[in-house]
N, C-alpha and C positions, 0 to 999 in steps of 0.2 A: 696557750702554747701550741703552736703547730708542731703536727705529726712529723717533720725533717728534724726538728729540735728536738722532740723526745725520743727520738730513733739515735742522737748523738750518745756517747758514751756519758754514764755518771762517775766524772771524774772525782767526786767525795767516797765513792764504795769501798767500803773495806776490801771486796774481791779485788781492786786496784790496787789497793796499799792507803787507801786513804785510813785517814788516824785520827779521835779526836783526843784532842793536846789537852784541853781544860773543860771543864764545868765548874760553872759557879756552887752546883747543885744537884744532886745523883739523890735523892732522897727515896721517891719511890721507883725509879727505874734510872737504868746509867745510859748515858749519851752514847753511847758505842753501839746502843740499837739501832740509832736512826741510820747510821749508815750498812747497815745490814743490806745484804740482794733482798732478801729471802721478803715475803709479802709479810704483812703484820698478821699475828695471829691473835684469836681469843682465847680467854678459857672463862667461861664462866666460872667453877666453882673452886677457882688457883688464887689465895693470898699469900700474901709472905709478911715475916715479922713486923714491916713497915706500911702493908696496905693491900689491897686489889693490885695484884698482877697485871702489868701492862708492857706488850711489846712495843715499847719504844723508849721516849725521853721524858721523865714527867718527875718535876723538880715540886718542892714542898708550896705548901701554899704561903705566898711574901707576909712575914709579919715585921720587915725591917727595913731601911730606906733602902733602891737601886728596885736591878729587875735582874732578872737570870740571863745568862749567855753564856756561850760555849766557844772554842778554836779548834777549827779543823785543818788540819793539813790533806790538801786534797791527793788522793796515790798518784796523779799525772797531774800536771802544768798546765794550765789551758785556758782558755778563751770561752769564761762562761755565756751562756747564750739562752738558756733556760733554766729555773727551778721549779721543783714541785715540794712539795710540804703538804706530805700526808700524814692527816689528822684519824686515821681509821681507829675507830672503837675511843676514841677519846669524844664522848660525847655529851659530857658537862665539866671537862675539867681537859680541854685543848688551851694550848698558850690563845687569847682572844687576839694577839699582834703579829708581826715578826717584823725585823728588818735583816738584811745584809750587809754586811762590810768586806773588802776583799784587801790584798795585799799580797806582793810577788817578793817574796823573800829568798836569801837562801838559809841551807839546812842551819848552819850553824850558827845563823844570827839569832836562831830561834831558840831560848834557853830556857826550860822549863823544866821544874822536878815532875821525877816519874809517875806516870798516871796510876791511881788506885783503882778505879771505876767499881766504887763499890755501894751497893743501895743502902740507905741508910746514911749517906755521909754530904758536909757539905765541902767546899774546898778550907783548907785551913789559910790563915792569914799570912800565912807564909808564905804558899801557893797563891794566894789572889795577889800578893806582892811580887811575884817572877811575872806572873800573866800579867798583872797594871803594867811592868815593866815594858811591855812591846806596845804601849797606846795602842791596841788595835782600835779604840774608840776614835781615832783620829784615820783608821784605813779607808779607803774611798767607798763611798756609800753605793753600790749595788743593784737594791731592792731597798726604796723607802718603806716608811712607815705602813704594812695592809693588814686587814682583816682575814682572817681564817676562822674559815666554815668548820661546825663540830664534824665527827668523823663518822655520820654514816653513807651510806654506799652512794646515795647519789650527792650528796656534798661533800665526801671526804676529801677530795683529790681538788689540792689548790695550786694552780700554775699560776706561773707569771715569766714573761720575757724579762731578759736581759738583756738589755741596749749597752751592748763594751766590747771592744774590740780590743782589750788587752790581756796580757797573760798575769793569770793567776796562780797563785802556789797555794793560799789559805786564806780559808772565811772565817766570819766572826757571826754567828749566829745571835739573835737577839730575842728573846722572849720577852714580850710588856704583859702583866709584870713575871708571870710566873703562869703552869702549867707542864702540856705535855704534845708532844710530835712524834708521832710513831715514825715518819721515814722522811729523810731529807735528802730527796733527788738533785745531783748539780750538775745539769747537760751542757756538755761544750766540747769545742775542738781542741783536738789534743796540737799544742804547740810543742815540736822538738827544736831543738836546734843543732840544723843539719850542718852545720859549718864543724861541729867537732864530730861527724862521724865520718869516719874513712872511708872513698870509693871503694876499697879491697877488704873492707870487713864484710861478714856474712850474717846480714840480720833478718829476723823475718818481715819483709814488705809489707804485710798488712796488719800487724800485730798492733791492736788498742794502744800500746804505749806508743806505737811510731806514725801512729795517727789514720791507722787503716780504720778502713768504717764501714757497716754491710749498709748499701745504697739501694739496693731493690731486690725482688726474689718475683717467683709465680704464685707460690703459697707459704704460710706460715703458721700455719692451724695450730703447731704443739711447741712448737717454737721460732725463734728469730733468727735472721742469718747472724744480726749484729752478736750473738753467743760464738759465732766459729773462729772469733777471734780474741776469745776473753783467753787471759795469762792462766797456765797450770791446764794439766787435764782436769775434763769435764767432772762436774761430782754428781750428774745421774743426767737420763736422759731428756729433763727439763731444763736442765744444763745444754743445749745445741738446737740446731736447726731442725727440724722434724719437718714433714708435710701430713698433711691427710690422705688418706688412698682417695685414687680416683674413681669415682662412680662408672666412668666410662671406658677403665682397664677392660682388656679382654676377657671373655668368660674364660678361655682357654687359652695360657699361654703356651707360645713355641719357638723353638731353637732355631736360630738363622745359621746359616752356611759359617758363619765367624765365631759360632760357639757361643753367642749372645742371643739374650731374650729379645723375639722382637717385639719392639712396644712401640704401638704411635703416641705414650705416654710419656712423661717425662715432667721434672722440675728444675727450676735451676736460681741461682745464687748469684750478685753480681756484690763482690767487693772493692774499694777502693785501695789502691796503695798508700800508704803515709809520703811517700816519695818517690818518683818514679825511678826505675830500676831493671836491670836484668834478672831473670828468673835463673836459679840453677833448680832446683827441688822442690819439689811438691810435696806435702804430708797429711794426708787423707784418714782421719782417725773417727772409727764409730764405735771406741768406747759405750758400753752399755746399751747400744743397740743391735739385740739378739737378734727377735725374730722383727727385724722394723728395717735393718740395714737394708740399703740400694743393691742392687743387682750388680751396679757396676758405675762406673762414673767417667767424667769426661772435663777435661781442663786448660779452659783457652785465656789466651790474655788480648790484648787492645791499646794501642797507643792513644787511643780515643782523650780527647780534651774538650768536649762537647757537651752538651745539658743532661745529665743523666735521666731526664724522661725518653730523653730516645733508648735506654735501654731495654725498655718497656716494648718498643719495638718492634725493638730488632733482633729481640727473644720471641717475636710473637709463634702461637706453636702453627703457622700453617707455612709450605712452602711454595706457594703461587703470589704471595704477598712479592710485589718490586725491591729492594732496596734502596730507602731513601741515598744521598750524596753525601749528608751530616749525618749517618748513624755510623756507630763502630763496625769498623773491618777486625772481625778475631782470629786468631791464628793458634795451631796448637802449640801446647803445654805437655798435656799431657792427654796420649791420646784413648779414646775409652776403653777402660780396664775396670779388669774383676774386682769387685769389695768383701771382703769378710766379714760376720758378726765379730763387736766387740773386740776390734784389732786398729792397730797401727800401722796404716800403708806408707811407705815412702817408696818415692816417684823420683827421678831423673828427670831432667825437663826437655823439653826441645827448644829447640828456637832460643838458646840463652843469651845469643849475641841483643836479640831485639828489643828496644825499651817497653814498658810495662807501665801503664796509668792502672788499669782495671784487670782484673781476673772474673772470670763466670766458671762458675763450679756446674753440672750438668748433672744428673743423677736420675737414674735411670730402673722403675717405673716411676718410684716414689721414695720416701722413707726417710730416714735422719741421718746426721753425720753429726756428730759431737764438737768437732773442732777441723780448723783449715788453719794447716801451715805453708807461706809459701817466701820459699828460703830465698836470701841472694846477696847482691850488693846493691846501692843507689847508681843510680847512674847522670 
């Protein structure tokens, strides 16, 4: 799976809303781990009533005809393009198969009693009778029949492309016959549909649900940009975009005539819009970054509709470099201003009349910001 596909959102995460609707099978772990953010952990010396403790999905061993499967409703709608199926720490007792099934439903077609997710249990025949109810065995196959690797560190991580250019709402997970998946990544484009939202509503332009997506940065050492736009505030500072300090900061910083530090240092963040748009607002939040927050920050946008390796650059940090014809022309936003530890900035925007493809966030020497809001209407 290329690095552009696993940079896309995983439209299955619980952090999304993703949900799973059914298991065949919750015996010694329940299905609502796989779609966990969080990375899989161990414990070596953790059992429970039922077995060896394991973070993730891991269903009894088959003593009866069929195989295990699960329904997920994915938290956003979209166009899958990648899956990962990590197998970490399942290392004699991984599902040895998988396949995929998809289907774009809507909410209410989908009629299922309430999920238990409890270890220890299998679905009762009641519940395998609502779920037989939606043939998802008949929803369009995804990811045939493959093999997965047990789960340690150099084979745990099993990718596979997704060849569909259709929108999805929910997968059918497949396990031959039985075992366990610690994390089930589903990368893709998030599909809205822009026909029912209002030019005069005020949404956030880059927010994961409306199909914004972080498309390049200078650094990413402690974190991704693609975090500055996950839903809810951040739940710690592995939660946002971090950088590393730079080696080649000044030994001695100092105060320019404008009240800022001057740095020939700097990082900066290039997000996508889910739709192009007017900017009104800006929302700059470095929640849980103390002593790590920016000095101060700077925020321009770009009607740019060009290959986003040119933003690579035309961020580059020297300014004797030409500018190429096809790289983005940016304009302010907002222009650079003071940041605070672990606060919530809102910004006013400039230029709100001009359309908006791209925003670059600017951050000034170094350091994290938790989250990027960037308010307005489509346009």
């Amino acid at each position: 799976m290329e690095a552009s596909v696993a940079n896309l959102p995983d439209l299955a995460s619980a952090a999304l809303g993703g949900q799973v609707l059914f298991c065949t099978d919750d015996f010694f772990a329940v299905g609502e781990n796989m779609i966990l953010s969080s990375e899989p952990k161990w414990d070596q010396n953790l059992y429970t009533a039922h077995g060896k403790w394991m973070d993730g999905w891991e269903t009894r061993r088959k003593r009866m005809a069929g195989h295990d499967w699960c329904i997920i409703q994915l938290g956003i709608s979209g166009i899958i393009k990648g899956v990962e199926a990590d197998t970490a720490f399942f290392t004699g007792n991984q599902a040895p198969k998988i396949s995929i099934q998809a289907a774009c439903l809507e909410t209410d077609a989908v009629k299922l009693p309430r999920r238990r997710s409890e270890m220890g249990t299998a679905a009762t025949p009641s519940e395998i009778a609502a779920a037989e109810a939606l043939h998802s065995e008949k929803w369009e196959e995804i990811l045939s029949i493959v093999d997965l690797k047990p789960g340690y560190p150099e084979t745990r991580k099993n990718t596979f492309a997704i060849d569909s250019n259709k929108r999805w709402t929910h997968i059918r997970l497949n396990l031959y016959p039985d075992g366990g998946v610690a994390r089930l990544r589903v990368h893709g484009q998030v599909a809205r549909d822009w026909s029912k939202v209002s030019k005069t509503e005020t949404i956030d332009l880059i927010a994961v649900a409306n199909g914004g997506e972080g498309v390049a940065c200078s650094n990413q050492h402690y974190g991704k940009p693609s975090n500055l736009n996950l839903p809810s505030r951040s739940a710690g500072m592995f939660d946002g975009w971090e950088t590393a300090r730079d080696p080649s900061r000044p030994g001695v910083f100092k105060v320019g005539p404008d009240g800022y530090l001057i740095s020939p240092n700097y990082e900066w963040a290039v997000m996508k819009l889910g739709h192009v748009g007017n900017v009104h607002q800006v929302q700059v939040d470095t929640e849980h970054f103390k002593g790590n927050f920016p000095e101060s920050c700077h925020v321009q946008g770009t009607d740019f509709t060009g290959d986003v390796a040119a933003f690579q650059e035309s961020t580059a940090k020297t300014s004797s470099r030409k500018r190429k014809h096809d790289e983005p022309v940016w304009f302010d936003l907002v222009p650079r201003s003071r940041l605070s530890a672990n606060l919530l900035h809102i910004f006013d925007a400039q230029n709100m009349n001009k359309k908006v493809t791209y925003v670059r966030i600017t951050i000034f020497p170094d350091g994290g910001v938790s989250r990027l809001r960037v308010m307005g209407n489509i346009a």
